[in-house]
MIPA-960930 format. One line per 10 residues: number of its first residue (from 1); their letters; for each residue z, y, x of N, C-alpha, C. Coordinates in steps of 0.02 Angstrom, whole numbers, always signed. Each point is the difference from the previous one (the first is absolute). Layout:
<recs>
NUM	a	Z:Y:X:Z:Y:X:Z:Y:X; ... $
</recs>
This chain:
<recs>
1	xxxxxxxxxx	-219:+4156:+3876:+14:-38:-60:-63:-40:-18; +5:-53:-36:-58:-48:+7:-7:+22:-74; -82:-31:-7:-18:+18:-64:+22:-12:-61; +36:-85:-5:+27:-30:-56:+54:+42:-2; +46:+33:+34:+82:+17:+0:-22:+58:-32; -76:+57:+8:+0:+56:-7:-8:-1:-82; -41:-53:-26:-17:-9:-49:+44:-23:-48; +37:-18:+12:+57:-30:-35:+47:+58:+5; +18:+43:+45:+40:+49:-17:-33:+89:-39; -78:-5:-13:-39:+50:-30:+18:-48:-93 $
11	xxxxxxxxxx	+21:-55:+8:+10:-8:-68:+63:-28:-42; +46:+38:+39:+71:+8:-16:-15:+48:-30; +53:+4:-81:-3:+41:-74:+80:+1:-9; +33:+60:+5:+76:-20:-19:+8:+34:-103; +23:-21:-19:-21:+0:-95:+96:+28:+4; -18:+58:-33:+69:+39:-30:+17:-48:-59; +31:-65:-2:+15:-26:-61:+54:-36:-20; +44:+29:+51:+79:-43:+5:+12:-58:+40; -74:-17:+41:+7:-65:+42:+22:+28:+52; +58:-46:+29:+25:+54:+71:-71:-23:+53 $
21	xxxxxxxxxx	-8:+68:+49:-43:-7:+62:-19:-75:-2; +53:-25:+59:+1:-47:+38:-34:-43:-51; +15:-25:-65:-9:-52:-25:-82:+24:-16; -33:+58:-9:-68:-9:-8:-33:+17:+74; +24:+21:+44:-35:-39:+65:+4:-69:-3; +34:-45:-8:+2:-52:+19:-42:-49:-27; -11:+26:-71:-42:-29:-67:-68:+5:+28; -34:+72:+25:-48:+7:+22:-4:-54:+68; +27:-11:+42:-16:-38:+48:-9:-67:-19; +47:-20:-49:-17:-65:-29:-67:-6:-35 $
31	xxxxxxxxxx	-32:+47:-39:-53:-2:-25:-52:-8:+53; -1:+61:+48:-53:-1:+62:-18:-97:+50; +66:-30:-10:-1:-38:+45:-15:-53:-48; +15:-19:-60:-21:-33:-59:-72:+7:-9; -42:+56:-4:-48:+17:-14:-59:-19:+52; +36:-18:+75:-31:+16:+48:-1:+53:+57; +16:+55:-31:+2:+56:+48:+15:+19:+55; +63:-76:+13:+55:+7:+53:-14:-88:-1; -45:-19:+57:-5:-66:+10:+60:-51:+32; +15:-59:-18:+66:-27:+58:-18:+21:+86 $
41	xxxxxxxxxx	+52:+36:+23:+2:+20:+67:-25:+62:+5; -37:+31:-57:-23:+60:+19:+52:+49:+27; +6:+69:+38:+59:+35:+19:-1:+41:-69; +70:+2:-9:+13:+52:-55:+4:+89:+16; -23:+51:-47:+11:+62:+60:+96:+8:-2; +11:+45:+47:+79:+4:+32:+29:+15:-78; +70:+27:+13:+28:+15:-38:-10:+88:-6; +8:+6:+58:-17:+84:-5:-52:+14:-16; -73:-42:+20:-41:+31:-12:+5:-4:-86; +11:-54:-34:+15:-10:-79:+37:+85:-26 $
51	xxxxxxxxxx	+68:-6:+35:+18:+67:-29:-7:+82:+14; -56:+7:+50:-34:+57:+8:-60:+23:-45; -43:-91:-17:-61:+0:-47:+30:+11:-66; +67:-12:-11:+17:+12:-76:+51:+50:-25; +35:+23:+88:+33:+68:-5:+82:-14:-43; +15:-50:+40:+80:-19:-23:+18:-27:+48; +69:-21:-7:+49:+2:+66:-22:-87:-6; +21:-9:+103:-16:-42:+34:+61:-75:-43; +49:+21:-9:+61:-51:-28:-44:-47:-41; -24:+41:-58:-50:-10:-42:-40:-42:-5 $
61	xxxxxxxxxx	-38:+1:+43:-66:-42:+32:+28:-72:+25; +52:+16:+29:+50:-52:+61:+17:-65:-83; +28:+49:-24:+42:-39:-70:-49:-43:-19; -71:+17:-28:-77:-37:-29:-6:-41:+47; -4:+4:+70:-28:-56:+58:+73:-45:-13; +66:+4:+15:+25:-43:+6:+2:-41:-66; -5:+7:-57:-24:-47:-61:-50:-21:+19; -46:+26:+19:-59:-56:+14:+22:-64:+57; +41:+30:+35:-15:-36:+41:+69:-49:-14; +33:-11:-33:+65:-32:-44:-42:-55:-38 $
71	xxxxxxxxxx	-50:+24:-44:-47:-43:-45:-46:-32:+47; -1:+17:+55:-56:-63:+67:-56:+31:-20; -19:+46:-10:-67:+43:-13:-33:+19:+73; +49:+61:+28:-17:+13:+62:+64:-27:+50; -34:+3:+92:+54:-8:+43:-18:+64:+38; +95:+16:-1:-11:+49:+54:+21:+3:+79; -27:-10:+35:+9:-6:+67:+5:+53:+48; +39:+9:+14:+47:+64:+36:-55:+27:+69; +1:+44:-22:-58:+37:+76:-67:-4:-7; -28:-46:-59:-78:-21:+18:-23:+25:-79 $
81	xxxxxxxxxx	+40:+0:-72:-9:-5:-60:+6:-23:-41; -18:+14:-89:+9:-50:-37:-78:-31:-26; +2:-66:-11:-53:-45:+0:+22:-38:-58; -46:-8:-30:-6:-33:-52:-23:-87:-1; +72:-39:-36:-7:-71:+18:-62:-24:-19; +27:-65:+28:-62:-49:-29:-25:-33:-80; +65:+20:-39:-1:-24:-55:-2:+65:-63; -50:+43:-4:+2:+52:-56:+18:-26:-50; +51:+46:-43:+20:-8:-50:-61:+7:-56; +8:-58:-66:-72:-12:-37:+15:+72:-68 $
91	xxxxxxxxxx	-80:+16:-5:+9:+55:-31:+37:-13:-73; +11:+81:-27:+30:-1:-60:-13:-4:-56; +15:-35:-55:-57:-19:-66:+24:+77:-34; -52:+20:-58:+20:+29:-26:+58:+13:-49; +33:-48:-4:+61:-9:-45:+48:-7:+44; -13:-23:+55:+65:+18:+70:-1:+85:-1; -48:+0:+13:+3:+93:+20:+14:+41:-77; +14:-27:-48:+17:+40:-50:+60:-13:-2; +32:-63:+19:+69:-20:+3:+29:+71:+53; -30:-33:+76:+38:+50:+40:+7:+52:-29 $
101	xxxxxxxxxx	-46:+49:-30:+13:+76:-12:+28:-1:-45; +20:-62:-49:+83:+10:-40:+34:+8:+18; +13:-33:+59:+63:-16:+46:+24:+39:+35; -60:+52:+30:+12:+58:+50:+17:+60:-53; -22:-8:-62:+9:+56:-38:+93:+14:-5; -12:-81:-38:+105:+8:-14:+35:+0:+72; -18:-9:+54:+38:+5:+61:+9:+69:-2; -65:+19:+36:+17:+102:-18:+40:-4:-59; -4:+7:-42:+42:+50:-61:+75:-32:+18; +4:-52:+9:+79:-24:+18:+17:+41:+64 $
111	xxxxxxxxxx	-44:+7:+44:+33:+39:+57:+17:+64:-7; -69:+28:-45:+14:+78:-33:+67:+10:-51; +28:-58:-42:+52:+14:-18:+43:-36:+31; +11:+17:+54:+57:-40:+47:+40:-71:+3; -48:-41:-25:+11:-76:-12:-34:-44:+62; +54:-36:+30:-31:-54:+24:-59:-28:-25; -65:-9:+29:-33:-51:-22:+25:-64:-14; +36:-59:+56:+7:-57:+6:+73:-8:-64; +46:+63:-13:+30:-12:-48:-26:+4:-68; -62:+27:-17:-43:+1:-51:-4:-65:-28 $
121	xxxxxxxxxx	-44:-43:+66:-31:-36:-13:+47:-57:-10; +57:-2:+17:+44:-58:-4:+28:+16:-90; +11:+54:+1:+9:+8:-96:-42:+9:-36; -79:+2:+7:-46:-37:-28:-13:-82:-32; +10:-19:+80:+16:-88:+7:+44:-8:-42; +40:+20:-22:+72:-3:-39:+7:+11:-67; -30:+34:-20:-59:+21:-63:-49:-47:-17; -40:-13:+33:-51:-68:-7:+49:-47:-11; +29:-34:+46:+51:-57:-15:+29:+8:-48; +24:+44:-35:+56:+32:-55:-46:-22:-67 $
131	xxxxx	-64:+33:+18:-33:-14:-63:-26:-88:-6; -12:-11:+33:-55:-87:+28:+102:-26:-28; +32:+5:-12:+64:-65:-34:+5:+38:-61; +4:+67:-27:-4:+25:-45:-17:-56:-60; +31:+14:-79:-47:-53:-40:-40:+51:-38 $
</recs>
């Protein structure tokens, strides 16, 4: 394992806080590669090795890489690894990242009480609109 991959996986943190797994692996990689940590092209470490260093199932890990790699963050190339594009995603302001952890907050609790997220959010929208013609 090369030194950047080792280092980057000694500072994976999983936070008991209703964010599912996948979505705070994925956050962390975005930060690492935002930050620098994970240069364009650098190799990313595997997937297994991700979910042995953090001691959760492999699906898991798979789920975080393929969002990344959906958002053009990383490519994964079958047999050789995943590598990180040429175009890192630009870091997060602090009012983005207070947004997200709104966002991840009400996702969990909608999943914890058995609600679609995407139906949430469409009767939110619906609510906003409801109110924005309101007099």
């Amino acid at each position: 394992m090369h030194t950047i991959e080792k280092s980057v996986l000694e500072g994976l943190v999983l936070r008991r806080d209703g964010v599912p797994i996948y979505v705070q692996i994925r956050e962390q990689f975005l930060r690492a590669i935002a930050g620098g940590s994970l240069a364009p092209e650098a190799r990313m470490p595997t997937m297994r090795q991700v979910a042995v260093a953090l001691k959760v199932d492999l699906n898991t890990v798979r789920h975080a890489y393929e969002d990344l790699q959906r958002e053009g963050v990383i490519t994964l190339r079958r047999g050789h690894g995943s590598f990180v594009t040429g175009a890192p995603a630009p870091p997060p302001t602090a009012g983005d990242q207070h947004l997200e952890d709104l966002a991840r907050r009400v996702i969990a609790q909608a999943m914890d009480a058995g609600v679609d997220p995407l139906i949430l959010a469409t009767r939110i929208a619906g609510l906003i609109t409801s109110q924005e013609t309101s007099p």
